[in-house]
SEGUKOL-942048 format. One record per residue (C-alpha): residue in three letters; y, z, x. Coordinates in Angstrom, 2 decimals, padded with zeros to 5 digits. Example, Ala and Ser with C-alpha at 12.3 -4.5 7.8 and 13.67 -1.06 7.14 Angstrom:
ATOM code c2 c3 c1
ATOM ala -004.50 007.80 012.30
ATOM ser -001.06 007.14 013.67
//
This chain:
ATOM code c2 c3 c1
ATOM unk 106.49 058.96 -048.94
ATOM unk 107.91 061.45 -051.00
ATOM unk 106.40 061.14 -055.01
ATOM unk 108.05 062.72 -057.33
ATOM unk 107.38 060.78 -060.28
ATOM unk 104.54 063.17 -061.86
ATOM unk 105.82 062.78 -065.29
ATOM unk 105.35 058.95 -065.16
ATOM unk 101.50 060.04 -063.54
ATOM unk 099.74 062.19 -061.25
ATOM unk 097.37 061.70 -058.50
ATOM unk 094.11 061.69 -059.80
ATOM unk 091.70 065.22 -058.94
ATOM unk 089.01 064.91 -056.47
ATOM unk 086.93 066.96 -058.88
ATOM unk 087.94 064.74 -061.97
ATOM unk 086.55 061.94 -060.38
ATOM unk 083.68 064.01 -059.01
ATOM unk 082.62 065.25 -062.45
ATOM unk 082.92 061.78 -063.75
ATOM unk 080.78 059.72 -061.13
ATOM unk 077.47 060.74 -062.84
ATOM unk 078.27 059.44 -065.83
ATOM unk 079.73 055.82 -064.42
ATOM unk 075.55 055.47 -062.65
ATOM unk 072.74 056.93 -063.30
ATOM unk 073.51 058.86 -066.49
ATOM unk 075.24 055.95 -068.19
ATOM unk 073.89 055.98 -071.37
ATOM unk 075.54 055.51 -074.93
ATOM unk 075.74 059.17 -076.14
ATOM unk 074.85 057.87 -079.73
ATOM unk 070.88 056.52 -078.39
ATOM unk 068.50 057.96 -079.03
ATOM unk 066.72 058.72 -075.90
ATOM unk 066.81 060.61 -072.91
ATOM unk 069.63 058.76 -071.24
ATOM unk 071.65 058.88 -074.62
ATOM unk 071.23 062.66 -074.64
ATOM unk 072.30 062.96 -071.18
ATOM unk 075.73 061.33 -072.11
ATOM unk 075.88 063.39 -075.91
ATOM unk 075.67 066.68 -073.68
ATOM unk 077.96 065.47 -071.32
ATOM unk 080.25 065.02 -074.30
ATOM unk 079.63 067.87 -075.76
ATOM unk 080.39 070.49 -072.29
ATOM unk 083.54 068.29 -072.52
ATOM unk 084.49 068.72 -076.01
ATOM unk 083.96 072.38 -075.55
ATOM unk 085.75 072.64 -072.67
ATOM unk 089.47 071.21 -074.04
ATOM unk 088.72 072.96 -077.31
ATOM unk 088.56 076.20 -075.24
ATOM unk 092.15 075.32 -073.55
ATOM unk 093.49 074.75 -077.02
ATOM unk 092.35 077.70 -078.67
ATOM unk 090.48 075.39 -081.12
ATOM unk 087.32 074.44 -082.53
ATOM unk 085.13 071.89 -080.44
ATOM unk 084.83 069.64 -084.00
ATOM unk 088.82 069.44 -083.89
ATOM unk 088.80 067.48 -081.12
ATOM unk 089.34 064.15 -080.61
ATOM unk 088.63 061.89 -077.41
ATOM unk 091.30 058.79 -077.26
ATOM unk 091.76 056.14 -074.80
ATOM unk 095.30 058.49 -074.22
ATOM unk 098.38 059.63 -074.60
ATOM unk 099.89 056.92 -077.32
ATOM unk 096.61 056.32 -078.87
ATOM unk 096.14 060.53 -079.68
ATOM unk 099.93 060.03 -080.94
ATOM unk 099.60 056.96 -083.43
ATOM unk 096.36 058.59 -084.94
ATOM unk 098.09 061.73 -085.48
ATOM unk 101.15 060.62 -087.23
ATOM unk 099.51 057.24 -089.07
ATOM unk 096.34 059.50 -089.97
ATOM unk 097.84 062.71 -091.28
ATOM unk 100.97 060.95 -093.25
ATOM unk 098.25 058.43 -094.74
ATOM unk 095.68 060.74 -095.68
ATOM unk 097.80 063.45 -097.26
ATOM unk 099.49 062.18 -100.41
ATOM unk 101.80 065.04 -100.43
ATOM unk 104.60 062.66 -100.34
ATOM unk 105.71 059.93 -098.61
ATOM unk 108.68 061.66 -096.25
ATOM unk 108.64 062.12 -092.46
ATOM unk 110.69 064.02 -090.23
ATOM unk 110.21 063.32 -086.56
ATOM unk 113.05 063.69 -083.74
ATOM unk 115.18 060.90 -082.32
ATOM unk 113.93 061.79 -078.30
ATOM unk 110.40 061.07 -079.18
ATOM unk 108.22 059.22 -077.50
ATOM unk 108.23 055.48 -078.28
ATOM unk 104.38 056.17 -079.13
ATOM unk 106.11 058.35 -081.78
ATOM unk 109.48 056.34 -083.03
ATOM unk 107.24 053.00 -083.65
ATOM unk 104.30 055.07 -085.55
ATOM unk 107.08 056.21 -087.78
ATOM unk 108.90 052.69 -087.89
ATOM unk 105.21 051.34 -088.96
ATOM unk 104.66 053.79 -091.68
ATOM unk 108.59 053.06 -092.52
ATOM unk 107.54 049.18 -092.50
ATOM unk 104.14 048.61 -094.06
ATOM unk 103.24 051.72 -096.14
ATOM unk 107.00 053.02 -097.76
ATOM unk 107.83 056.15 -095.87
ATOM unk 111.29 057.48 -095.88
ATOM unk 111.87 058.95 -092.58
ATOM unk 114.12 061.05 -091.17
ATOM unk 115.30 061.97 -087.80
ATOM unk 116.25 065.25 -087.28
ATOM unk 119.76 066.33 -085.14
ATOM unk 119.50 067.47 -081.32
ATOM unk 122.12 069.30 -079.46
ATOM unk 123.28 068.50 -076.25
ATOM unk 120.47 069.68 -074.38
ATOM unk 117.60 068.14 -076.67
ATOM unk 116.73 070.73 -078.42
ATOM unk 115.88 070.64 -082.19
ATOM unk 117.29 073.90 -084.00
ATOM unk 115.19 075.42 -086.57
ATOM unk 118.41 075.09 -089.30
ATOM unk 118.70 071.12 -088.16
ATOM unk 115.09 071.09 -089.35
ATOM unk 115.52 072.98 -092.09
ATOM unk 118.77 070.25 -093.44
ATOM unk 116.13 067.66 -093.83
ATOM unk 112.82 068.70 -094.94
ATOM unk 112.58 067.98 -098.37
ATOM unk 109.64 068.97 -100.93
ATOM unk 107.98 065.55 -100.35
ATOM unk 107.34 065.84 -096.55
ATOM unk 104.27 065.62 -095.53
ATOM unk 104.65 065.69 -091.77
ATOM unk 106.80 066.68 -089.18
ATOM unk 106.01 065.42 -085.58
ATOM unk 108.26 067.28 -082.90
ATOM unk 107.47 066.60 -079.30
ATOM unk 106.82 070.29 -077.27
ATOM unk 108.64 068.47 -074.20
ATOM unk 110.45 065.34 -074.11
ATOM unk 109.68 063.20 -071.00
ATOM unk 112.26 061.93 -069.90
ATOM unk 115.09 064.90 -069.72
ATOM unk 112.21 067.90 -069.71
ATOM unk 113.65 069.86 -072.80
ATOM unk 111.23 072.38 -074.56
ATOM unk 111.46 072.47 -078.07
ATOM unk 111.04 075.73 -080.40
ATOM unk 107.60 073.93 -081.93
ATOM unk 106.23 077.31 -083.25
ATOM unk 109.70 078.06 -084.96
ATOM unk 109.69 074.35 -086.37
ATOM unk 106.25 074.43 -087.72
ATOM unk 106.68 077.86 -089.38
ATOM unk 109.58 076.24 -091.18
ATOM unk 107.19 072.66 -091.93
ATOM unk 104.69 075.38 -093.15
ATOM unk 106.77 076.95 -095.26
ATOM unk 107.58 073.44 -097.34
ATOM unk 104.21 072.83 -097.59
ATOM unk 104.06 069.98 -094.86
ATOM unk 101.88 069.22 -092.23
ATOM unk 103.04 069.49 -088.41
ATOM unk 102.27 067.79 -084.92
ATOM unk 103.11 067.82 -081.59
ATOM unk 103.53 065.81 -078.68
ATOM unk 102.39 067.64 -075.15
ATOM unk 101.48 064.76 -073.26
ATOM unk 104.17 066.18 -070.77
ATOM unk 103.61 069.71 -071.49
ATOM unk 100.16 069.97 -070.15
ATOM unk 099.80 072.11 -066.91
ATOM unk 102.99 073.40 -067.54
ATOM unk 103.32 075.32 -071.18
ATOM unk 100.48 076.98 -073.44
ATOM unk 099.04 074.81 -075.30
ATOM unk 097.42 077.10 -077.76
ATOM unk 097.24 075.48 -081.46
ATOM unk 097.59 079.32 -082.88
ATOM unk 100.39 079.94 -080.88
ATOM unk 102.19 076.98 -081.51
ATOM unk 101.00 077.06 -085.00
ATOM unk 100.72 073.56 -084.63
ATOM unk 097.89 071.09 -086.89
ATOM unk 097.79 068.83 -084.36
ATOM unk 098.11 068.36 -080.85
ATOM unk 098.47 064.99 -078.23
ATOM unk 097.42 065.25 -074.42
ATOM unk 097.06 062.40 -072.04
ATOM unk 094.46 062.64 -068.95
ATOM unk 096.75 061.38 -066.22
ATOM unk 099.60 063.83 -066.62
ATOM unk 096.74 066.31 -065.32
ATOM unk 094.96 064.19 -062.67
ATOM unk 092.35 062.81 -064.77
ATOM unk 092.20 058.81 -065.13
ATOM unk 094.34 056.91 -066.83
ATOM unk 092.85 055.65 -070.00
ATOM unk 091.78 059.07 -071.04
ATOM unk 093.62 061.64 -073.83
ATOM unk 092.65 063.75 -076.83
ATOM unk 094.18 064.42 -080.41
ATOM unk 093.46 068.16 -081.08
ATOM unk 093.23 067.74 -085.13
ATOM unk 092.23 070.84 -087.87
ATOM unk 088.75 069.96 -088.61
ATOM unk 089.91 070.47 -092.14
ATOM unk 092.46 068.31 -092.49
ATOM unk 091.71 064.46 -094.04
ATOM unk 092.73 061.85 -091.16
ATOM unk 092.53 058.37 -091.99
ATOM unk 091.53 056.29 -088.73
ATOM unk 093.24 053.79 -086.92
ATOM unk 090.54 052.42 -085.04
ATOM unk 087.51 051.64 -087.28
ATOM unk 083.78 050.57 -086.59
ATOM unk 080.68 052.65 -086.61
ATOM unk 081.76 056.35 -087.16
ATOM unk 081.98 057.61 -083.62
ATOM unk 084.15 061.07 -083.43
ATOM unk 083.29 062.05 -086.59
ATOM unk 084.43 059.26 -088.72
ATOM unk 088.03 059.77 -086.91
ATOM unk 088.23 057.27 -083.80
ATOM unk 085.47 054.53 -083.87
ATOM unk 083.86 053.25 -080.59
ATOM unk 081.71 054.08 -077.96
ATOM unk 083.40 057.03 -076.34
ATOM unk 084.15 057.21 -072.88
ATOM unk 081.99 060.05 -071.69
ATOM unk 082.89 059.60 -067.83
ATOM unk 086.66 059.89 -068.89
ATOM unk 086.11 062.68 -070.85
ATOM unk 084.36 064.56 -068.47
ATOM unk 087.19 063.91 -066.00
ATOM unk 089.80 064.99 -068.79
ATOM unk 088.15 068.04 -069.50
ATOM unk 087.83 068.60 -065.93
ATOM unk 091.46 068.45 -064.69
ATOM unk 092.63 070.18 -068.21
ATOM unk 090.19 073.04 -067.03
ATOM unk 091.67 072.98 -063.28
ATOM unk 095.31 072.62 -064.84
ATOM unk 095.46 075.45 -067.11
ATOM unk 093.75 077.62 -064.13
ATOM unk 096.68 076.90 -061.82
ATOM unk 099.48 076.64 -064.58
ATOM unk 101.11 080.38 -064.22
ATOM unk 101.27 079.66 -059.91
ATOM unk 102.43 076.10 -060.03
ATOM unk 105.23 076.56 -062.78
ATOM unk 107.05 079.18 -060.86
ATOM unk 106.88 077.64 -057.80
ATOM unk 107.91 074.39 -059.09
ATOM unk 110.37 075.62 -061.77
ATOM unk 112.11 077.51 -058.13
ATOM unk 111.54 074.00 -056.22
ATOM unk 113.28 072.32 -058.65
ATOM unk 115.95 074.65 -058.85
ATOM unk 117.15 074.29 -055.63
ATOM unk 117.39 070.43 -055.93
ATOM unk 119.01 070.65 -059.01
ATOM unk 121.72 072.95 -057.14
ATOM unk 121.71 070.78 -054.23
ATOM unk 122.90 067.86 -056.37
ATOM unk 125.09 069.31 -058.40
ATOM unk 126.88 070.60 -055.50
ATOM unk 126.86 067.67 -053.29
ATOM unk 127.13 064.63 -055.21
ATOM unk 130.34 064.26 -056.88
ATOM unk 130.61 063.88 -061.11
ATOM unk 126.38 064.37 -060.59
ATOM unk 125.52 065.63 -064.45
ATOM unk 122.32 067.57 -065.26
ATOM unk 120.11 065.66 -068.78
ATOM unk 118.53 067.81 -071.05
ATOM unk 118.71 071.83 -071.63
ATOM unk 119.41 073.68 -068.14
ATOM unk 116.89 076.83 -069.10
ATOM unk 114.58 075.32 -072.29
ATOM unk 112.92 072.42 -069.76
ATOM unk 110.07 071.67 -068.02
ATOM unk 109.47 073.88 -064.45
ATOM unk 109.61 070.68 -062.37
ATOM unk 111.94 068.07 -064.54
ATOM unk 115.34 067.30 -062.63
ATOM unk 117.10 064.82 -064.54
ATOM unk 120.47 063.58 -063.59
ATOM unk 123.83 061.03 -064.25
ATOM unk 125.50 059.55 -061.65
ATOM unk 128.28 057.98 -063.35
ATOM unk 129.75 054.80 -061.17
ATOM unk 126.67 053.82 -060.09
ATOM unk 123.52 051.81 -061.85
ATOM unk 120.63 054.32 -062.19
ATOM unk 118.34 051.05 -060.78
ATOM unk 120.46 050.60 -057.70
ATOM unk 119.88 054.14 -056.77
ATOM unk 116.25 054.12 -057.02
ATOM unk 116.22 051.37 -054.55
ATOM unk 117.90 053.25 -052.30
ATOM unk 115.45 056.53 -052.73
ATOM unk 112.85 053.90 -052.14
ATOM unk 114.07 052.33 -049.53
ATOM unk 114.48 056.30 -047.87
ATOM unk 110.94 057.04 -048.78
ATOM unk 111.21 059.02 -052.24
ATOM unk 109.90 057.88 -055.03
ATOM unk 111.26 058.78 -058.82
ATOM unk 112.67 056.55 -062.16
ATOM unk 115.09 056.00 -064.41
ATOM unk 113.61 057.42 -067.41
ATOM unk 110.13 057.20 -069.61
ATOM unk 108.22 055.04 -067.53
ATOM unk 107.04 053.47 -071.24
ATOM unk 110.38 051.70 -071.30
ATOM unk 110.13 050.23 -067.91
ATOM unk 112.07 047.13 -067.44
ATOM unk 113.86 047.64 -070.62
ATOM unk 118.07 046.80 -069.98
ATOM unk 118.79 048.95 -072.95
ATOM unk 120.35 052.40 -072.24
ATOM unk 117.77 055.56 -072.74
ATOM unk 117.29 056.23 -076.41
ATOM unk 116.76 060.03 -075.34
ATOM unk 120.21 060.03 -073.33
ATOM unk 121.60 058.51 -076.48
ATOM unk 120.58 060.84 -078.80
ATOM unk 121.96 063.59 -076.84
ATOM unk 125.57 062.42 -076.89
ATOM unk 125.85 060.37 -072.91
ATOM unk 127.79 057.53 -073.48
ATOM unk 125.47 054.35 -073.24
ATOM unk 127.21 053.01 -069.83
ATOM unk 126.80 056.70 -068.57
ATOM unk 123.03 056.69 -069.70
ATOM unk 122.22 053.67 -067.57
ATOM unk 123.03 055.47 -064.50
ATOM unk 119.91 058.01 -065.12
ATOM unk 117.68 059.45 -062.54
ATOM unk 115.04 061.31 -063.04
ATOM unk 112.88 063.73 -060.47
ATOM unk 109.54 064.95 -061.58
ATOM unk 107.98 067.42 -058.72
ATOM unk 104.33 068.11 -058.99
ATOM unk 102.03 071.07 -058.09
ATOM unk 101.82 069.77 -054.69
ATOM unk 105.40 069.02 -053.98
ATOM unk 106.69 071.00 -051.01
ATOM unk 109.97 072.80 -050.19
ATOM unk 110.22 070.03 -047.30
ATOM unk 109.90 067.09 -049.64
ATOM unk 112.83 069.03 -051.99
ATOM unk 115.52 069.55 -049.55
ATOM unk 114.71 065.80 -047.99
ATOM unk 115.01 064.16 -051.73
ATOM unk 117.96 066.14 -051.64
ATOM unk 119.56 064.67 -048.79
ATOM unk 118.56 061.29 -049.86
ATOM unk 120.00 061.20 -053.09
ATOM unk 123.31 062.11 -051.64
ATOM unk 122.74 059.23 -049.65
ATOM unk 121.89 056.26 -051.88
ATOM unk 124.73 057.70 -055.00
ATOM unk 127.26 056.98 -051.63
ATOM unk 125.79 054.12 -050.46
ATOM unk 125.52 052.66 -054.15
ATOM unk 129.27 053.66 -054.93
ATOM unk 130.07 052.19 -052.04
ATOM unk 128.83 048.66 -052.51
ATOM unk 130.53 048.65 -055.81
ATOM unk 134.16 050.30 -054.41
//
């Protein structure tokens, strides 16, 4: 089996689930008791919180454990627009994440906001003057994903927040996808607020953080009994966060290594396909994406039929945001960027991991030549 998927999920770390197993037996205690077992799991909690915080370039009190990746998301964009009466305008990007788009639609629905969707090129990418044609004096957040998941596209965030900053509005970004692969530095990104998601760096699913400025008002979408500061009620997962801190840790450690070698692995497949598969397109921006993204069109085909094909040859990819699995409607992010919507339904997309081998690349290769001709053919 050949899995190149990684942007869907990775394999969980042996030392995630290592650093975890303590805290799943005999130090399972509620880190908000108080008694020994209680202060076992609020240190645990607090080496983790420290540890993320340290990735981010943050303070440990801006840091927010989440049950993941569209949890840290909704709380960002519900919290900041709701607790900062600046105005009632938002200006997110139409190749967000659905975690994203429906947070928006919400605040759209229930609460009044007026929100806008700013203009991509081509490639996905969201110019600083598009951003600058719709920010208006009552905006008080703009949400801009650092790498879209589906097509791999890095967006200019720190150009794009300087600009938010300079109208007086707030500004957050999406790097579920960008984790292990980009710097995640708040300062550098210039960023208020940050979304990661455990399993995109071989912690367990479940797990993710918002990265939030401590100073900032945040209303809460979860409520109970105060946990996280007030910001994200309920018991917190302390095993989880151990393992998220963990593979975050063991992530940004190997990132410089694994992103050339991948960004060179997935070079060659990329030229392998475009050269060998006839009216094969390339998604997203050739040079602004992710090192290990390779997302393609195969025109004449259905995107599905060629995935069981790879399957059936022993690789493993998708069609697109494995969020909208089983969906029959055409890729909102292949939209957006101009492919046609019967074009857009023929989408493939590669994701190589840190692991994936030269071997693996040149034998996906191969096999996608395969299954577009044996999927044309079926349909000639």
């Amino acid at each position: 089996m050949i899995f190149l998927d990684h942007a869907a999920t990775t394999p969980v770390r042996r030392e995630a689930l290592e650093a975890m197993w303590p805290y799943l037996t005999g130090s399972f205690g509620n880190p908000s008791s108080r008694h020994r077992l209680g202060d076992e799991a609020a240190q645990a909690l607090a080496w983790a919180r420290d540890e993320v915080a340290a990735v981010l370039g943050c303070r440990p009190g801006d840091i927010v454990f989440t049950s993941g990746g569209t949890e840290a998301d909704n709380l960002a964009v519900k919290g900041l627009a709701l607790a900062n009466p600046r105005g009632r305008h938002l200006v997110i990007s139409p190749i967000e994440h659905e975690a994203v788009l429906e947070s928006a639609d919400h605040l759209a629905r229930v609460h009044g906001f007026d929100v806008d969707r700013v203009e991509v090129d081509a490639g996905g990418v969201v110019r600083p003057e598009a951003l600058e044609r719709v920010i208006r004096p009552d905006t008080t957040l703009v949400s801009i994903q650092l790498a879209n998941n589906e097509v791999g596209t890095v967006q200019p965030v720190a150009e794009l927040a300087a600009i938010a900053h300079a109208h007086g509005a707030l500004m957050h970004t999406d790097a579920v996808q960008a984790a292990g692969w980009l710097p995640l530095s708040l300062d550098a990104l210039g960023v208020d607020a940050l979304s990661l998601a455990g399993h995109k760096v071989g912690a367990p699913k479940g797990t993710g953080v918002l990265a939030v400025r401590g100073r900032l008002p945040l209303e809460p979408v979860v409520h109970g009994g105060g946990q996280e500061r007030g910001r994200r009620s309920g018991t917190e997962n302390v095993a989880g966060a151990v393992a998220f801190a963990t593979a975050l840790r063991l992530a940004e450690a190997e990132r410089a290594d694994a992103s050339a070698r991948v960004r060179d692995l997935a070079d060659r497949l990329i030229a392998r396909v475009l050269a060998e598969v006839p009216e094969a397109r390339l998604t997203g921006d050739a040079v602004d994406r992710l090192p290990g993204t390779a997302s393609f069109v195969f025109p004449g085909t259905a995107g599905e039929a060629v995935l069981l094909e790879l399957e059936r040859d022993g690789v493993l990819c998708s069609s697109g945001s494995a969020c909208a699995a089983g969906s029959d409607e055409p890729s909102h992010v292949l939209t957006a960027i101009g492919v046609p919507a019967e074009v857009a339904q023929t989408a493939v997309r590669f994701t190589l991991g840190a692991e994936t081998t030269a071997d693996e690349v040149e034998e996906a290769a191969s096999a996608v030549e395969r299954a577009v001709a044996a999927v044309r053919g079926i349909g000639a």
